[in-house]
C-alpha positions in Angstrom: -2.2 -6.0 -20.5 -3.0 -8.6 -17.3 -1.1 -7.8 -14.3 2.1 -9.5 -13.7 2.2 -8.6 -9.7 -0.9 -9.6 -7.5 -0.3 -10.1 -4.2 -2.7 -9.8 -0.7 -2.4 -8.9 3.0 -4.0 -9.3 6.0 -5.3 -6.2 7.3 -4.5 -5.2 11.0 -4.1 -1.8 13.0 -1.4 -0.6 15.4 -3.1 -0.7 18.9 -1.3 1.5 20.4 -1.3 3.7 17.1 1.8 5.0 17.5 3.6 3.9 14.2 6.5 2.3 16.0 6.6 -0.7 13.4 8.0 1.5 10.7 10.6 2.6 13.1 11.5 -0.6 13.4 10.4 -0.8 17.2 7.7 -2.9 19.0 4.0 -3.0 18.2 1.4 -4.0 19.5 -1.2 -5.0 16.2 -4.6 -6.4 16.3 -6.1 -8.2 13.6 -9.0 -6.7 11.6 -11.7 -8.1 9.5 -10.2 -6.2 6.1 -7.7 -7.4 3.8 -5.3 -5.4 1.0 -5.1 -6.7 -2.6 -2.8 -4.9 -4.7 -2.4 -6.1 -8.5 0.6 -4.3 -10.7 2.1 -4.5 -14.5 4.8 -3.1 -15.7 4.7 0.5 -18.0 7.9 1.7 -18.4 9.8 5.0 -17.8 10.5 5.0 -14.2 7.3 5.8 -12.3 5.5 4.1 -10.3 1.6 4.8 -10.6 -1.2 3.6 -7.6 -4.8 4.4 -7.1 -7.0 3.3 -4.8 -10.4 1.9 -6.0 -11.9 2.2 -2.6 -10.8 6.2 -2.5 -12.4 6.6 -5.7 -15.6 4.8 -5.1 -15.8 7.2 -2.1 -15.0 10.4 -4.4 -11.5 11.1 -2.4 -8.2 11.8 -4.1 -7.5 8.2 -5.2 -4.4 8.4 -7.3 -0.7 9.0 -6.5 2.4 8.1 -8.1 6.4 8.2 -7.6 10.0 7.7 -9.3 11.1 4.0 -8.9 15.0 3.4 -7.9 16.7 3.8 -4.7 15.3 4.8 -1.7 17.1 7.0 1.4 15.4 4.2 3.9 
């Protein structure tokens, strides 16, 4: 089955790295020379599945995966 989700991001890092975007508070980013693609289909049954080709090709843990539906965020 082909994807039916492919999206991409520019890749940057928190300067400061402090995380304070995710708290909703200022950030000072700078732009770095990487970039995230991320391409998804459907499967069914409620769980969300990712794995990271980069992590595997480096031998790390590369897989992880989650119940879709609400969030507490």
């Amino acid at each position: 089955m082909k994807a039916s989700v492919v999206v991409s991001s520019p890749g940057r890092a928190d300067f400061l790295n402090t995380h304070q975007d995710y708290k909703g508070l200022p950030v000072v980013p700078v732009a770095i020379d990487l970039r995230m693609y991320l391409s998804a289909k459907p499967t069914g049954g409620g769980v969300f599945r990712i794995k990271s080709l980069d992590l595997e090709k480096h031998g790390e843990p590369a897989t992880d995966s989650f119940e879709t539906g609400e969030n507490e965020m």
